[in-house]
C-alpha positions as CSV (number, residue, x, y, z in Angstrom):
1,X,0.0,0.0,0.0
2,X,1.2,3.6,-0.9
3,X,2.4,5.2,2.1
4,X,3.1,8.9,1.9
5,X,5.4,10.1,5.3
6,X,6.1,13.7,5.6
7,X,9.0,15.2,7.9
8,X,10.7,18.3,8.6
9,X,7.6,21.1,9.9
10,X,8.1,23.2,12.8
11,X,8.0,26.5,14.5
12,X,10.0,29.2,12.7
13,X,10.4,33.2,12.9
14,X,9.1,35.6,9.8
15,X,11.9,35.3,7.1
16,X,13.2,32.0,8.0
17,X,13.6,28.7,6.2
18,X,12.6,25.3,6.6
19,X,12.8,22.2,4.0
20,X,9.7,19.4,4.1
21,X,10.7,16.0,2.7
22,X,7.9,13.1,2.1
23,X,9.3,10.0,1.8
24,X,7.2,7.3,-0.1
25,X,6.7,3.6,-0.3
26,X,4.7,1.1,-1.8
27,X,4.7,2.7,-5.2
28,X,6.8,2.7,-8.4
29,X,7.7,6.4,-7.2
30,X,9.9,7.4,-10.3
31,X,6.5,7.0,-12.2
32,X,4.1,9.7,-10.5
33,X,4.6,13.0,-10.7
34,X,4.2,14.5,-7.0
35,X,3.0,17.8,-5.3
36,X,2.2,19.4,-2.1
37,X,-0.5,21.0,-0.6
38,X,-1.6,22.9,2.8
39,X,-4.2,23.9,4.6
40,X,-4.7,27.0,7.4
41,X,-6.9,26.6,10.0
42,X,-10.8,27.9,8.7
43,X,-9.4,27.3,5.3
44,X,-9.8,25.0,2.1
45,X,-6.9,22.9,0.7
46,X,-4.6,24.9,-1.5
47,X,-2.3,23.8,-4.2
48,X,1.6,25.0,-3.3
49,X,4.0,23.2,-5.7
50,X,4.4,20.4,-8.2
51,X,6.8,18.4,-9.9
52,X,6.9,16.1,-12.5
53,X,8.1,12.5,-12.8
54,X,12.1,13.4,-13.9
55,X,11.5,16.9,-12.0
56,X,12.3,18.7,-15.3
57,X,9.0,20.6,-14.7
58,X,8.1,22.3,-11.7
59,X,5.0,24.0,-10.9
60,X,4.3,26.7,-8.4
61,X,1.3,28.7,-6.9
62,X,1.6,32.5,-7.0
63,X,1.7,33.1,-3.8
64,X,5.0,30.8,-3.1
65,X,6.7,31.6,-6.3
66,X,10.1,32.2,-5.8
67,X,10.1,31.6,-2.3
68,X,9.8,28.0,-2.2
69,X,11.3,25.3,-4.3
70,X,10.7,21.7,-5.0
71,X,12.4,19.0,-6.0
72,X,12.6,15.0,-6.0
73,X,15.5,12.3,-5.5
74,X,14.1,9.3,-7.4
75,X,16.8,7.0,-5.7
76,X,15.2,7.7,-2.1
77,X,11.8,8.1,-3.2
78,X,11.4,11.4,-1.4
79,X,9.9,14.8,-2.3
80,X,11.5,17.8,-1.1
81,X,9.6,21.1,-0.4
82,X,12.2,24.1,0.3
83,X,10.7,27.4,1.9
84,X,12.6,30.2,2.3
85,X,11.5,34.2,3.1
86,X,8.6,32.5,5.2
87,X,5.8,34.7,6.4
88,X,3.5,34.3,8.5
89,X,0.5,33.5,6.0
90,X,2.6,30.5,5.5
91,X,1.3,29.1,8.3
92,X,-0.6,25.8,7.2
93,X,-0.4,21.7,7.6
94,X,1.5,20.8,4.6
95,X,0.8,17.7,2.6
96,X,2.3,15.4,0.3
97,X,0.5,14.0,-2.9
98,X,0.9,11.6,-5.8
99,X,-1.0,12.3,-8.9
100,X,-2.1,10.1,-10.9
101,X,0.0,9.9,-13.4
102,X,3.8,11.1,-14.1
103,X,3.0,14.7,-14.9
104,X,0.7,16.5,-12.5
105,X,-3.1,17.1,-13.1
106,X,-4.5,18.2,-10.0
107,X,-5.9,14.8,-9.0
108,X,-4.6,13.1,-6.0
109,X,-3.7,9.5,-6.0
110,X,-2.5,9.6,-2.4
111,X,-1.9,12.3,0.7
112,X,0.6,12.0,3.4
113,X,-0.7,12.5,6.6
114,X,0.4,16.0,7.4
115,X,3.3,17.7,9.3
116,X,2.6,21.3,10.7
117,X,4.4,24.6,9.7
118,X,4.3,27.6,12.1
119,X,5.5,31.2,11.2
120,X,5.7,33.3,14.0
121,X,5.5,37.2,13.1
């Protein structure tokens, strides 16, 4: 079974960095293209980044472009999200997805279980 298992969240100040890796298993992981999501309290679900299955294309919401960076290492089957400049809108439960299929659609095979980001103003 796919198991999605994301690391690295945690209490930082405005303008500081943190990386979130998602390390999967059960799944052919060099095949999928994989994304991340987060969610604030009171808020829906929001798309943040995406990359495809060789991460030669990498897709970004507006409001993390060029602040956060993703990136894949299809030897350890892990998914890396990068943040940098943080802010305190930032603030969220970050999640890691599969798509479907090995470039991204929006549709979600698969979501990790969550690890919490906190940016303190």
């Amino acid at each position: 079974q796919v198991q999605l298992v994301e690391s690295g969240g945690g209490l930082v100040q405005a303008g500081g960095s943190l990386r979130l890796s998602c390390a999967a298993s059960g799944l052919a992981f060099r095949n999928y293209a994989m994304g991340w999501s987060r969610q604030a309290p009171g808020k829906e679900r929001e798309f943040v980044a995406a990359i495809n299955w060789s991460g030669g294309y990498t897709s970004y919401a507006d409001s993390v472009k060029g602040r956060f960076t993703i990136s894949r290492d299809n030897f350890k089957n892990t998914v890396y999200l990068q943040m940098s400049s943080l802010k305190p809108e930032d603030t969220a439960v970050y999640y890691c997805a599969r798509s479907y299929g090995n470039s991204w659609s929006g549709r979600v095979g698969s979501w990790g279980q969550g690890t919490q980001v906190t940016v303190s103003s």
